[in-house]
N, C-alpha and C positions, 0 to 999 in steps of 0.2 A: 754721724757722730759716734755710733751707738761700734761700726768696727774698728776707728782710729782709735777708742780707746780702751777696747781688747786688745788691738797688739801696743796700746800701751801698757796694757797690765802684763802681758805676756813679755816685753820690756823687762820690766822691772822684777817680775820673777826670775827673769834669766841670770838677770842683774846679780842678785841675792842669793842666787845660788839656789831658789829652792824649785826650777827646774832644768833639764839637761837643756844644753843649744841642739835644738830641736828645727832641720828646716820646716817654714812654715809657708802654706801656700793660699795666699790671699786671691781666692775666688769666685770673686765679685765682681762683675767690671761696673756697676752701679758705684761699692766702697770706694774702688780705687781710684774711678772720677774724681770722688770729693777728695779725696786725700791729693789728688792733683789741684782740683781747686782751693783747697786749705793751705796748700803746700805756694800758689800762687798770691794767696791773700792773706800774709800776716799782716796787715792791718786791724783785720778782723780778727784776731785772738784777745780773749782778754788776759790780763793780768800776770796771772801765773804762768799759764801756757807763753807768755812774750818772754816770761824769765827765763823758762825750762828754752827756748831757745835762743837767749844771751849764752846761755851756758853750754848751748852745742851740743843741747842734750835734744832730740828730735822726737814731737811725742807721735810721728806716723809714722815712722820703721821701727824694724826689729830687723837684728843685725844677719839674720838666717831665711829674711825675707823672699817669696818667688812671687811677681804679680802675673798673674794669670789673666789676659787676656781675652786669649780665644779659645773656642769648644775644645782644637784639638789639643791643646797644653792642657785643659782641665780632664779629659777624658786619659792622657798619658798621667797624669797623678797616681794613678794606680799601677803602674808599671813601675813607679821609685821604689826605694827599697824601705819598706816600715824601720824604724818612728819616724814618725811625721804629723805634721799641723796641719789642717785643712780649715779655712777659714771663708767657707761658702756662708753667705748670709740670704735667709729665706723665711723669715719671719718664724711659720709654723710650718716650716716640710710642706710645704701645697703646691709646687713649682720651681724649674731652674736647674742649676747645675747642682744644688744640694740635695734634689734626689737621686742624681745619678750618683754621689757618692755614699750616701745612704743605703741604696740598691746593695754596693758593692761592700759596704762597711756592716750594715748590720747583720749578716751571716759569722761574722767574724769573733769569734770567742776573745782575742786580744785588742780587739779595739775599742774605743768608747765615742758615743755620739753627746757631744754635751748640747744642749739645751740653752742658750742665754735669753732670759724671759720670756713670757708668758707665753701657754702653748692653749689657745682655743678648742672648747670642744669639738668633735669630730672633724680636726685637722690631723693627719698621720703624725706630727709633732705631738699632739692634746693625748690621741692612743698611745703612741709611745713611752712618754712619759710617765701615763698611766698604769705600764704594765704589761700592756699587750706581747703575747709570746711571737706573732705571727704581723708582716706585713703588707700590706695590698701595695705593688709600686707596680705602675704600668701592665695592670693587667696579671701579676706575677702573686705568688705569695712568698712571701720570703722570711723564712725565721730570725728570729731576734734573738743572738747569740752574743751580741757587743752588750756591754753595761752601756747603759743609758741614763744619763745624769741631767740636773736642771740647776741653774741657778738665779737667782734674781740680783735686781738693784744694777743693772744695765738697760734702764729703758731708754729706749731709741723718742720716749714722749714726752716734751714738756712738763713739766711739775708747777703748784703754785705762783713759786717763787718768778721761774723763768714767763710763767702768762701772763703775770702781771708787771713784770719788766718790758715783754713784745708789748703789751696795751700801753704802758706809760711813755715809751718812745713815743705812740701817735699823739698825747696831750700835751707831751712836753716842751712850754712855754707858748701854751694856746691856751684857749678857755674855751670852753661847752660853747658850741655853734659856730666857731671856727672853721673853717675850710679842710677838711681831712679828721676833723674830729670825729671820731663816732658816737653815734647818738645812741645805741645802743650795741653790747657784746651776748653772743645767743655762745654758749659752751656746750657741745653734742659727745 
């Protein structure tokens, strides 16, 4: 959920003018699964999202889209010509194809690594965001010459609202001792 609706915000700023069309290279093949399965199951959208696609407005592309597959399409990313979007998703930089563009991005005085939520202590995401001038990537140090930016209010984790929706589906139109009811919810 957490990348279909980055390049849906990245969508709508293109939209409004308040960024350039920028190719953007979605480098995930985790994301792009889902956006294949999302893409196969509008049943399951609710509401809004059923409207935005009455209207043929599509909230999992962006019109400048590349879906990166394989290693070696994500490792020629670096050979395109800058600007560009890179849309590796890797929690907190600890693994994947988002630190080899990291590797090759954070040396770089005109680039920027953005951040979308929370970056854990002593994860190279938690350092970075912190500050740190220098980074450890495979054994290397590599300095930190990109702006490095964060921001919240994209979390990929349930909230309230949404737990006590997933728990109400299992009671709904059962009673306490029911067959599939739970007798107790432990929240970790």
């Amino acid at each position: 959920g957490r990348t279909q609706e980055i390049v849906w915000v990245l969508d709508r700023l293109l939209e409004s003018g308040e960024i350039p069309p920028l190719p953007l290279f979605l480098d995930s093949p985790m994301a792009s699964h889902a956006s294949d399965i999302y893409r196969a199951h509008p049943e399951a959208y609710d509401e809004p999202t059923r409207k935005l696609l009455d209207a043929q407005a599509s909230p999992l592309d962006y019109p400048h889209q590349h879906v990166i597959r394989r290693v070696e399409e994500s490792q020629a990313i670096e050979r395109g010509k800058p600007p560009y979007i890179i849309l590796a998703s890797n929690g907190m930089l600890t693994g994947g194809r988002s630190v080899g563009h990291a590797s090759r991005l954070l040396p770089d005085p005109s680039a920027m690594v953005l951040f979308v939520g929370y970056q854990g202590e002593g994860t190279l995401g938690g350092h970075l965001v912190r500050g740190e001038s220098t980074a450890r990537i495979m054994g290397r140090s590599i300095p930190v010459r990109a702006s490095v930016r964060q921001i919240d209010g994209f979390s990929a984790h349930a909230d309230e609202p949404e737990l006590l929706a997933w728990i109400g589906a299992f009671i709904k139109g059962r009673r306490p001792g029911d067959r599939g009811v739970p007798k107790r919810v432990f929240l970790v």
